[in-house]
N, C-alpha and C positions, 0 to 999 in steps of 0.2 A: 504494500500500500504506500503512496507516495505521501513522502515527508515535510514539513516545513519547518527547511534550512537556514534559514534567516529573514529578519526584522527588522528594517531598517528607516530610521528617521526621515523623511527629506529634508535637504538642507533649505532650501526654500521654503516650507510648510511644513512647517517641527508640530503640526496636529495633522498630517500624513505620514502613510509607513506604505512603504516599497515589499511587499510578502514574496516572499520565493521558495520555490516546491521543487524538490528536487534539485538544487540549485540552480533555477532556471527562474527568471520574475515570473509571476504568475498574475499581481493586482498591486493597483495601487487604496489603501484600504484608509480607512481615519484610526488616530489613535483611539479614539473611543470605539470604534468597533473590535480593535484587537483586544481592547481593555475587556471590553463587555459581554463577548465571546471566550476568551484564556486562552487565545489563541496563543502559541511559545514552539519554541522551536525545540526539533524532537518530537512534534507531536506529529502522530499519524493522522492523515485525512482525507475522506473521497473528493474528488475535485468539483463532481458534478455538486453535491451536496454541500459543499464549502462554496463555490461561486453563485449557489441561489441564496444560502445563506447572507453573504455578501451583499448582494444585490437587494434582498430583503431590509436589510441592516443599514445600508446605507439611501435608499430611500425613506426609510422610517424617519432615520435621523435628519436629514434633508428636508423633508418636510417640514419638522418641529420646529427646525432652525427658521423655516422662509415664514411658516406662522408666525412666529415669533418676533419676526422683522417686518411683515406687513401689519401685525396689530400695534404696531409703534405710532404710524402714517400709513395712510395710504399709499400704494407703491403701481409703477408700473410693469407691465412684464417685462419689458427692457431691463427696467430695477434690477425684478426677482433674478431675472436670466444673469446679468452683471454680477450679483452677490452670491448668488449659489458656484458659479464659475470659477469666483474669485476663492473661494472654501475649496475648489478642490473638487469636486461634484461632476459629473460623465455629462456628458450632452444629454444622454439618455435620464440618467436620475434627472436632471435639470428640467427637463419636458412635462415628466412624468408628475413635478411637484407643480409646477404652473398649471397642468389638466387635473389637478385634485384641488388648486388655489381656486380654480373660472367655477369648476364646479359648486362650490362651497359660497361663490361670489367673493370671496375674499381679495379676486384682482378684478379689475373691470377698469377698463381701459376708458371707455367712455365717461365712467361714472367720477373717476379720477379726473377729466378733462371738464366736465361739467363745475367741479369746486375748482378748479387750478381756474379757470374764465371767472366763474363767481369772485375771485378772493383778486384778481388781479389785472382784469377789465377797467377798472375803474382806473387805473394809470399807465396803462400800454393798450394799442390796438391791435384788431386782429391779426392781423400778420406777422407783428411779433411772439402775439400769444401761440399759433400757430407754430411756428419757427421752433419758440422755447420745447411746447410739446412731443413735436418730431423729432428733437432731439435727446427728448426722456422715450423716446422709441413707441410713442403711438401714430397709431396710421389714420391716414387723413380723412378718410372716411367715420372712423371715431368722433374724430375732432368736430367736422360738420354735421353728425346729428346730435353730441353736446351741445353746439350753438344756434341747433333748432332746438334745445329745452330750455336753452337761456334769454333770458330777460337783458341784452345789451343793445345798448343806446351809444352806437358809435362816435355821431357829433357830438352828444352831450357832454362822453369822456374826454372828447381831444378839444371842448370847450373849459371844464373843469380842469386839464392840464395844462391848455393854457395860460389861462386865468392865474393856476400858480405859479408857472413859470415866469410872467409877466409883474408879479405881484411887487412891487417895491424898484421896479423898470421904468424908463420913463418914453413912451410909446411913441417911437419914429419912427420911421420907412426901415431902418438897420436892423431895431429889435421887435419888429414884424417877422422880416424876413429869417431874423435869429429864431425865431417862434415858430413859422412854419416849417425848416430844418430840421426842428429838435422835435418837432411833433412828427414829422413822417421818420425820424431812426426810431422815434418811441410804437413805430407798427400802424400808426394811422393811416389813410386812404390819402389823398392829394384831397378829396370831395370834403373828406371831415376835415383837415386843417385848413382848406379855405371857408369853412362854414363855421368853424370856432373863431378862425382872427375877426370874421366878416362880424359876428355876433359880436363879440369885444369892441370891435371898434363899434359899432351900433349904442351898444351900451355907454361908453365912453362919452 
């Protein structure tokens, strides 16, 4: 019956172990699973039975961990995928927890882009909200049915931004045009920052 010849740390991820059977690698395994099994070298083991074991053990664990880090915040799959990866975690465990996370509702991608708009509409516009989300790795199709359950008022926000940008300015053709600028890096439309200075200066 084949043996397990050595245990070995990674130098890189000192909570991973390098298993070898027969002296030959066989898996890359977490210290807690070797812990939590007794696994030890010298000891005899079926391979088929040790690698479902394995695979058992380390999705368990994987799981726990991504529960554990989505009930912090809300995360996205991009997130989950980035932090389980970065633990050391197979592509496969890594799937496996994200289709037990959607199931449970625990990750929702929409549902995440819905508060990220809510909490942060009110000082950037869509494009940059947009932008920011894409690069927390939701897909754009998410993105536009969040902003059909959303309640956003694109002039109103790139008037509200301006307004503070402008606040303690003393309003000439230079810090107009500084206004319009800084509204459209801020994700606004060309439509809303001429509708925000247009309404400012009205008011004014």
């Amino acid at each position: 019956m084949p043996i397990i010849t050595a245990i070995t740390v990674q130098e890189r991820k000192k909570t991973r172990c390098n298993l070898f059977i027969d002296g030959e690698f066989f898996a890359s395994v977490s210290l807690e699973t070797v812990m939590k099994n007794r696994l030890k070298v010298g000891q005899e083991v079926d391979e088929n039975s040790l690698k479902e074991m394995l695979l058992d053990n380390e999705r368990a664990e994987a799981l726990n961990k991504s529960v554990d880090y989505v009930s912090k915040s809300l995360k996205t799959k991009r997130q989950v995928k980035d932090y389980l990866l970065k633990k050391g975690y197979s592509e496969d465990t890594v799937w496996y927890c994200i289709d037990k996370l959607k199931e449970y509702n625990y990750v929702n991608d929409c549902e995440y882009s819905k508060r990220y708009i809510d909490s942060t509409s009110k000082n950037q516009g869509k494009r940059l909200v947009e932008y920011k989300l894409m690069l927390k790795g939701v897909k754009k199709q998410d993105i536009s049915s969040a902003y059909e359950e959303c309640d956003v008022d694109g002039n109103e926000n790139a008037k509200l931004v301006a307004k503070k940008y402008l606040r303690n300015k003393e309003i000439n053709k230079e810090t107009i045009a500084k206004t319009y600028r800084y509204l459209i890096s801020r994700g606004f439309s060309y439509d809303e920052a001429s509708y925000a200075l247009s309404s400012f200066n009205e008011e004014e």
